[in-house]
NUKOL-177001 format. One record per residue (C-alpha): residue in three letters; chain; x, y, z. Coordinates in Angstrom, 2 decimals. Example, Ala and Ser with C-alpha at 12.3 -4.5 7.8 and 13.67 -1.06 7.14 Angstrom:
2
- ala | A | 12.30 | -4.50 | 7.80
- ser | A | 13.67 | -1.06 | 7.14
***
This chain:
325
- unk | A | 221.69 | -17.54 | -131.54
- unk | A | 221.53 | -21.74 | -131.02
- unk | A | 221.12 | -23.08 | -134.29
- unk | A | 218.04 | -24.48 | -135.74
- unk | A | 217.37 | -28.13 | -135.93
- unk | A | 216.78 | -29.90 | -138.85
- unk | A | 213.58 | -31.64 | -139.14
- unk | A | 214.33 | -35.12 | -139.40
- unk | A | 212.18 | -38.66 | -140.10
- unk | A | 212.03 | -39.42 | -136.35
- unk | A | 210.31 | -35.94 | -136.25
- unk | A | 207.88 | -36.87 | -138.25
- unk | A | 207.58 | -40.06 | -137.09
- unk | A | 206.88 | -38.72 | -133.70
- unk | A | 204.30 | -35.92 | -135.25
- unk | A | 202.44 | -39.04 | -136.52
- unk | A | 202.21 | -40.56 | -132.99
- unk | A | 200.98 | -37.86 | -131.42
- unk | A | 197.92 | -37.16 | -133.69
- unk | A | 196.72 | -40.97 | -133.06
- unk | A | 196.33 | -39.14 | -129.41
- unk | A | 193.10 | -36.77 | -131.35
- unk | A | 192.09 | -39.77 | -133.57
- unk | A | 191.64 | -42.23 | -130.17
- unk | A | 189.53 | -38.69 | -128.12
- unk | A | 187.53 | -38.07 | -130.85
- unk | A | 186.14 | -41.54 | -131.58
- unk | A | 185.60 | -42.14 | -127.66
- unk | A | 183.94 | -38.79 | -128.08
- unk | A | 181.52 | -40.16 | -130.75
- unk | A | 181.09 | -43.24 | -129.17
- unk | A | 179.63 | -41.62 | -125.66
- unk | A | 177.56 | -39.03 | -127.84
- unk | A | 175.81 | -42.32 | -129.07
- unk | A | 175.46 | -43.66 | -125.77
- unk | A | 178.21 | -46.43 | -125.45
- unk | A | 179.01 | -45.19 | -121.96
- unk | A | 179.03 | -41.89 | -119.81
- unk | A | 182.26 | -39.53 | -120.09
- unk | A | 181.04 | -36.23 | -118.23
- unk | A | 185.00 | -34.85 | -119.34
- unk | A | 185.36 | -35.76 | -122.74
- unk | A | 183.35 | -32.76 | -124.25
- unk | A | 185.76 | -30.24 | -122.57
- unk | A | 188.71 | -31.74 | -124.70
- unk | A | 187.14 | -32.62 | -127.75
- unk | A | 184.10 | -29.61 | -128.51
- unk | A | 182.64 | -30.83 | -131.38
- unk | A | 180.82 | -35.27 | -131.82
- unk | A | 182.81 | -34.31 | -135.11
- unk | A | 181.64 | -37.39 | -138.46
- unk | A | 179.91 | -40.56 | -137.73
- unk | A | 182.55 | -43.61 | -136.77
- unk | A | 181.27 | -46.83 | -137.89
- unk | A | 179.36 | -49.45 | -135.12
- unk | A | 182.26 | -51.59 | -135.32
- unk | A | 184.78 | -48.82 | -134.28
- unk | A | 182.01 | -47.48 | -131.64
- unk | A | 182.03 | -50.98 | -129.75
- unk | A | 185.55 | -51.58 | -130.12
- unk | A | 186.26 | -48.54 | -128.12
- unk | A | 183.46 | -49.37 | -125.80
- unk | A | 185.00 | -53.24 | -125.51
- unk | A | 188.47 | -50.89 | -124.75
- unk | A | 187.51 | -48.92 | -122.26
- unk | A | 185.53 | -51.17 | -120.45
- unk | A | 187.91 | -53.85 | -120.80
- unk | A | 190.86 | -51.46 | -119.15
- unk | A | 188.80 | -49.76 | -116.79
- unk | A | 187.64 | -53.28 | -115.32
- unk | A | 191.11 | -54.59 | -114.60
- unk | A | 192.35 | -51.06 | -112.99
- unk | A | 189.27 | -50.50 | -110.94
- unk | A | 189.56 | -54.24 | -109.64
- unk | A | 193.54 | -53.39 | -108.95
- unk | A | 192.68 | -49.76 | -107.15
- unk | A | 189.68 | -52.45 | -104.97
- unk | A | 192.21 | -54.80 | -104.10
- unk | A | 194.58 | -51.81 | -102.70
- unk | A | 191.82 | -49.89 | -100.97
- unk | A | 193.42 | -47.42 | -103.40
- unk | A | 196.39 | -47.34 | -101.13
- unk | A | 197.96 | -46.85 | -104.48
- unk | A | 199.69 | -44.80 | -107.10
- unk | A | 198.86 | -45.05 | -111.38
- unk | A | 201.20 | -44.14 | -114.03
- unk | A | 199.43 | -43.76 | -117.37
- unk | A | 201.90 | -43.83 | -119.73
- unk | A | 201.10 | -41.95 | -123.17
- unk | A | 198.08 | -40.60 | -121.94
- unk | A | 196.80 | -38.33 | -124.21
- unk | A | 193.47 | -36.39 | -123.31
- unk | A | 192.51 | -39.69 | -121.08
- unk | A | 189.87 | -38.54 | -118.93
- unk | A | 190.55 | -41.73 | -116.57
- unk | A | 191.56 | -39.42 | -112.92
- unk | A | 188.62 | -37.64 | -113.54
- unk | A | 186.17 | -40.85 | -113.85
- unk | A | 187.90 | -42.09 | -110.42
- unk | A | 187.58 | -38.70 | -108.67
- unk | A | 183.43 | -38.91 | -109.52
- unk | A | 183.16 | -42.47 | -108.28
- unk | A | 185.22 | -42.17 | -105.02
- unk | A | 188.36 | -44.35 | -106.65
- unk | A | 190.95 | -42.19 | -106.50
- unk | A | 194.29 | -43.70 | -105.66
- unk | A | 196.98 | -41.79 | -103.32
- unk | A | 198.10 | -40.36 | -106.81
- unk | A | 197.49 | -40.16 | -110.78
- unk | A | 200.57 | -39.65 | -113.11
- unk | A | 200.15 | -38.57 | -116.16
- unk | A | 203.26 | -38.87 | -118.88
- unk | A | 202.59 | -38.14 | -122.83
- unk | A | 205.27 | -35.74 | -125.39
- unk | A | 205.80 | -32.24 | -123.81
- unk | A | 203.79 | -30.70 | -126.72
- unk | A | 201.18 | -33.04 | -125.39
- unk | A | 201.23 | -32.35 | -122.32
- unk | A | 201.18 | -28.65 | -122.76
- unk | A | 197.42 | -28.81 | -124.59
- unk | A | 196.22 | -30.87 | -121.62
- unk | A | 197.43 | -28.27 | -118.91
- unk | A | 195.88 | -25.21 | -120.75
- unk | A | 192.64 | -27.20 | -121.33
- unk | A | 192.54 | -28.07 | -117.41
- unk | A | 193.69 | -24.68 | -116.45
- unk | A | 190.92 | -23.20 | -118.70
- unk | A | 187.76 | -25.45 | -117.98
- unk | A | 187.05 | -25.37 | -114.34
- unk | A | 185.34 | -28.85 | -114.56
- unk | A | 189.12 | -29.94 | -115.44
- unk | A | 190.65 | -28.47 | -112.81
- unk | A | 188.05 | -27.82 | -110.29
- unk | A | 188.67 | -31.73 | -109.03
- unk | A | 192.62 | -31.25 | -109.33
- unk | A | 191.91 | -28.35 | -106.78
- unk | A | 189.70 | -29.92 | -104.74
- unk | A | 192.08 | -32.67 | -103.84
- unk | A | 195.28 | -29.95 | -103.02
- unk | A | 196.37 | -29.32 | -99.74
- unk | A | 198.06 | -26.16 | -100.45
- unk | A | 196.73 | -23.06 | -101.82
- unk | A | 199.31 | -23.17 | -105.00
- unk | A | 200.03 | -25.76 | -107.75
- unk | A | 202.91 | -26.36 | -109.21
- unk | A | 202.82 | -25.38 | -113.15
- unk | A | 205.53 | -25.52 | -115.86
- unk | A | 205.01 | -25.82 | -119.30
- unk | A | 205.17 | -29.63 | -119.25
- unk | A | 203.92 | -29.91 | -115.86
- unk | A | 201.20 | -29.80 | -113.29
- unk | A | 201.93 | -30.92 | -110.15
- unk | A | 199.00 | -31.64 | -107.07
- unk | A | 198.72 | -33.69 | -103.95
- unk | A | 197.00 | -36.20 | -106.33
- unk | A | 196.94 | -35.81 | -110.04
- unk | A | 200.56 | -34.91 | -111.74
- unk | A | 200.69 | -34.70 | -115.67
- unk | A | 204.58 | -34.69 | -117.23
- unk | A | 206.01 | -34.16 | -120.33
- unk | A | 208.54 | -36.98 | -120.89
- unk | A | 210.09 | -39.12 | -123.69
- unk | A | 208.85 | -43.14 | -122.43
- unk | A | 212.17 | -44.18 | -124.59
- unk | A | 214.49 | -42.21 | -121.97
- unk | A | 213.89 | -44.87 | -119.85
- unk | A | 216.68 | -42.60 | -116.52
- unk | A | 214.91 | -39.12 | -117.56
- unk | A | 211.25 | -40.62 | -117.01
- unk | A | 212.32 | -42.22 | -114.37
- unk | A | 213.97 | -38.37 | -112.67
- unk | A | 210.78 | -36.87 | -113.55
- unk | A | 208.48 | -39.00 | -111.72
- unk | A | 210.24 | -38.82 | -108.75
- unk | A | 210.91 | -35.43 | -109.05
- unk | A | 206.80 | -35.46 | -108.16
- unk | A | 207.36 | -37.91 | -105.33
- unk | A | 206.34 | -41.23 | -107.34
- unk | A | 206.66 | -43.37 | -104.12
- unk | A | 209.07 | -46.64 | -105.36
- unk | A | 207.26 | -48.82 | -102.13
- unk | A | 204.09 | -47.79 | -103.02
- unk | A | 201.18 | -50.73 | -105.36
- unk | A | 201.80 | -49.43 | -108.34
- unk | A | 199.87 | -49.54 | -111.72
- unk | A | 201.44 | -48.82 | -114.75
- unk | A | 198.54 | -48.38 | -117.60
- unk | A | 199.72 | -48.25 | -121.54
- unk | A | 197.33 | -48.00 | -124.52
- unk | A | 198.64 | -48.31 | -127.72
- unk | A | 201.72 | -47.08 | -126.97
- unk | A | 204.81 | -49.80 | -126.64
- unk | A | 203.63 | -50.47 | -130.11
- unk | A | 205.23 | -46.87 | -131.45
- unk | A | 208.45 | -47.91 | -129.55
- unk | A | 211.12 | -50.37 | -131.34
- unk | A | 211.20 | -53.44 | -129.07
- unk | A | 214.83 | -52.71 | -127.04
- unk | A | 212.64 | -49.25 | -125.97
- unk | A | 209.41 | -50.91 | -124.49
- unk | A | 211.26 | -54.33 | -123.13
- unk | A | 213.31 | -51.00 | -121.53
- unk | A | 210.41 | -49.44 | -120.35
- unk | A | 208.67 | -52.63 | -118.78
- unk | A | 211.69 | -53.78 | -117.23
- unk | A | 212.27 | -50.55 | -114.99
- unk | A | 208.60 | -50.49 | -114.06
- unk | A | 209.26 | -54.27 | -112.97
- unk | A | 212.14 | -52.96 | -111.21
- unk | A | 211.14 | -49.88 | -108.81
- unk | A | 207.91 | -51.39 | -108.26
- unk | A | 208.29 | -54.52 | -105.87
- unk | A | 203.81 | -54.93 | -105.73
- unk | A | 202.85 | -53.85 | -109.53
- unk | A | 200.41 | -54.48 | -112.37
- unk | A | 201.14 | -53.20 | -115.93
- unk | A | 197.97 | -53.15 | -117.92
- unk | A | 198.97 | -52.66 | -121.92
- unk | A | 196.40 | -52.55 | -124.87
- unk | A | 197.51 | -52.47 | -128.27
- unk | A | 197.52 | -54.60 | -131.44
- unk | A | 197.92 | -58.25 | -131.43
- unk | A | 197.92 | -60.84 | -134.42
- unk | A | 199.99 | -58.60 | -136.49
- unk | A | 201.30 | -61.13 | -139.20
- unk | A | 198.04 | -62.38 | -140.60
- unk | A | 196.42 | -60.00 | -144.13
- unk | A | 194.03 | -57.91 | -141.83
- unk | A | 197.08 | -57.20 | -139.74
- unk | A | 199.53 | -56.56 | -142.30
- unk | A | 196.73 | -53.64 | -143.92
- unk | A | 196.63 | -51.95 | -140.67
- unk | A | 200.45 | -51.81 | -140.46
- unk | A | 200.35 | -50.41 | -144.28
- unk | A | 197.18 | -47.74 | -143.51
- unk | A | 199.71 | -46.64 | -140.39
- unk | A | 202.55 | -46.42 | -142.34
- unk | A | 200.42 | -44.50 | -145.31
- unk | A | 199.95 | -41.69 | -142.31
- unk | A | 203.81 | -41.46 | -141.79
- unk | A | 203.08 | -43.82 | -138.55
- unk | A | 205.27 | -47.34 | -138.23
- unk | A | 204.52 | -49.41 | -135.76
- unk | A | 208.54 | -49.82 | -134.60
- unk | A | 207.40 | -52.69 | -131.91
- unk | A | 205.08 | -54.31 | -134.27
- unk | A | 207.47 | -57.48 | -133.65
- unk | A | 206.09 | -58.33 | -129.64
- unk | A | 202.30 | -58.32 | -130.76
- unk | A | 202.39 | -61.51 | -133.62
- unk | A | 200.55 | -62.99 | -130.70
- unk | A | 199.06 | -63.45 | -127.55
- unk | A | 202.09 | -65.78 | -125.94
- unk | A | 204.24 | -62.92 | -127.64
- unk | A | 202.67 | -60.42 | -125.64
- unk | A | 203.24 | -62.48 | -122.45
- unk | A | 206.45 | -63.26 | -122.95
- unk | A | 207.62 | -59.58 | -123.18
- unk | A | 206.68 | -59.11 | -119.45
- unk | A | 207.81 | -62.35 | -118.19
- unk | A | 210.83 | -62.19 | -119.60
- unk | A | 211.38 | -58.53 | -117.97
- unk | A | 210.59 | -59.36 | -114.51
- unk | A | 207.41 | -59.84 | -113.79
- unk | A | 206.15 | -62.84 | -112.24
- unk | A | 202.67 | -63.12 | -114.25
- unk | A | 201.42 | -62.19 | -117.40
- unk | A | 198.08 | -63.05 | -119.06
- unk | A | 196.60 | -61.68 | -122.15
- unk | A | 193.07 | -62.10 | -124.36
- unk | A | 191.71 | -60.70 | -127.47
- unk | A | 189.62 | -58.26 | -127.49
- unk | A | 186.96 | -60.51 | -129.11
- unk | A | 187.43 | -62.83 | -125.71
- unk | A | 187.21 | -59.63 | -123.54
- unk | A | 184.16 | -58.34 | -125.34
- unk | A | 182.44 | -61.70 | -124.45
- unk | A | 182.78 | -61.71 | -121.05
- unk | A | 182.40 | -57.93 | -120.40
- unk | A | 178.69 | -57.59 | -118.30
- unk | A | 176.56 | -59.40 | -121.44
- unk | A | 173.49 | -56.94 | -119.75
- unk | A | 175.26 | -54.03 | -120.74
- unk | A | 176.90 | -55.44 | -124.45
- unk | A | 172.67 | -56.14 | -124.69
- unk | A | 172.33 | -52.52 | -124.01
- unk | A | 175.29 | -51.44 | -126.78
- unk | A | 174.30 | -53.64 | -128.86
- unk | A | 171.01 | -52.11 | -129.45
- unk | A | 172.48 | -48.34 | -130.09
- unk | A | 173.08 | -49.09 | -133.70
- unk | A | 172.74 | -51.82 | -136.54
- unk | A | 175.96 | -53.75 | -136.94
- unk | A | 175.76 | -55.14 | -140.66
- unk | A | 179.42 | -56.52 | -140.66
- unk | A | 179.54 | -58.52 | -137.51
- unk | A | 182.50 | -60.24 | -139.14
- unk | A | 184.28 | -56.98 | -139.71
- unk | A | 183.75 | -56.36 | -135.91
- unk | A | 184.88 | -59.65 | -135.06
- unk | A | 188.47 | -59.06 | -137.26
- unk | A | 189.09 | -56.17 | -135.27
- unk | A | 188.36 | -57.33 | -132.16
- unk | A | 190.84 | -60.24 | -132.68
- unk | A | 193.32 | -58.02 | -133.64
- unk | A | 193.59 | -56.52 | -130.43
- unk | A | 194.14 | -57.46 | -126.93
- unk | A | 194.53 | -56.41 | -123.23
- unk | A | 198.24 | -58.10 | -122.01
- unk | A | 198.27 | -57.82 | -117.77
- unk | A | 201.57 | -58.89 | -115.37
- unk | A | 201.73 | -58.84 | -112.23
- unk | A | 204.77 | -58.83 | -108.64
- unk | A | 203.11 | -58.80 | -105.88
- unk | A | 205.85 | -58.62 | -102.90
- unk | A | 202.87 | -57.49 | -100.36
- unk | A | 200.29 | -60.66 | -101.64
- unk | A | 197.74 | -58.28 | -102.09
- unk | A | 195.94 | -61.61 | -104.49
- unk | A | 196.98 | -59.11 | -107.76
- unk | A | 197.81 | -62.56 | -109.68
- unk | A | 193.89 | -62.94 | -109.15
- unk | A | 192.72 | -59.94 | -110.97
- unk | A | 191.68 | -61.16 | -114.45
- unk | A | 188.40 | -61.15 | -116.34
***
């Protein structure tokens, strides 16, 4: 009999990660119970609206997901969808099945998050037929492949991989015939962050790499060394969660610099504060409404404290340098 592992910090460490996964579904869940924006998927990972989440947290997903969703739809337009995307860390992300309902599906959607991770998602799509119903719908074939860490279809693949084994992630996806020559859009949301700096620069360089026409879309934390920054390192760390790459997101040219110094040819990045502002100002009227923010200045501190970092190759000039806000 093998011997048993010892549970070690990195363990725990990596425990801590993964439950940010929940926290992030379950506040999106709240957030579209209230109104913020439709998710027809969310309910079949997360059951229950679960406790109230402040206004401010409510519209700082809603500045999130709109803010991502924006640049990635505009990068699957300017492909005609001719296209792959890699969501790294992706949690219960309900993203392939928002692009399946509005007719933007690219050629395929990778998936990648912790095995353990992975597994939950596969039995929840295996055992809600809205979840897989779509996957099926799309498959050529009358079988899927199905490990424990994997689902494989003509055009949705999830994986369990580690992102910091840069030459096993890199096996896996083409394992599922990631296509090197294909656009390529690499999507990360507060996850570089939980990776020390060698790991992500690691990660971003190899997508820079095997992808000659690319866009990597990363949100996370930015503004890190100021007192509002330095608490939400210290209520992480209080949860057994460090921020190991807390070092790349001191600022905006910070967050730049990481991509252009790993490849890519252009890299732009804006607060979420900026982003919120020039989201569709019909639709912020709209959110805005939903609930009474008391603490616009609290709102306005966390919305500067993160940001939406995008680079860019673009070997086929498909114009990718021009998709911005």
């Amino acid at each position: 009999m093998a011997a048993r592992r010892s549970f070690t910090d990195s363990d725990t460490a990596d425990e801590a990660v993964r439950t940010t996964c929940d926290d992030a579904t379950i506040c999106k869940r709240f957030a579209t119970s209230k109104g913020y924006w439709k998710d027809s998927c969310l309910q079949y990972f997360v059951r229950n609206v679960g406790e109230r989440k402040a206004p401010e947290i409510n519209r700082g997903y809603y500045a999130r997901v709109q803010g991502v969703n924006l640049l990635l739809d505009a990068f699957l337009k300017k492909t005609q969808c001719l296209c792959q995307v890699i969501n790294l860390g992706a949690g219960l992300d309900t993203t392939f099945w928002r692009l399946k309902e509005e007719n933007l599906l690219p050629r395929k959607f990778f998936e990648v998050d912790f095995p353990t991770v992975v597994a939950r998602k596969i039995h929840y799509i295996k055992t809600k037929p809205p979840l897989s119903k779509p996957i099926i719908d799309e498959h050529s074939s009358d079988t899927l492949l199905l490990e424990p860490h994997a689902l494989d279809s003509d055009r949705y693949c999830i994986i369990g991989a580690d992102l910091r084994d840069v030459s096993g992630l890199d096996e896996k996806l083409k394992k599922f015939q990631l296509d090197p020559e294909l656009p390529t859009l690499l999507l990360s949301e507060c996850v570089l962050v939980y990776m020390t700096p060698a790991q992500s620069s690691s990660l971003i360089r190899w997508a820079a790499e095997t992808f000659h026409t690319a866009m990597f879309i990363n949100y996370e934390q930015v503004n890190m060394s100021d007192r509002f920054g330095q608490v939400m390192v210290e209520n992480l760390q209080r949860r057994q969660c460090s921020l190991a790459g807390v070092e790349a997101c001191q600022s905006l040219d910070s967050q730049r610099e990481r991509f252009l110094k790993t490849g890519w040819e252009n890299a732009d990045a804006l607060d979420m504060m900026t982003v919120y502002s020039v989201l569709p100002q019909e639709d912020v009227a709209r959110i805005e409404r939903l609930e009474f923010l008391d603490e616009k200045e609290l709102l306005q501190q966390l919305l500067q404290h993160y940001c939406i970092c995008w680079a860019t190759k673009d070997k086929l000039s498909l114009g990718l340098s021009q998709v911005a806000f």
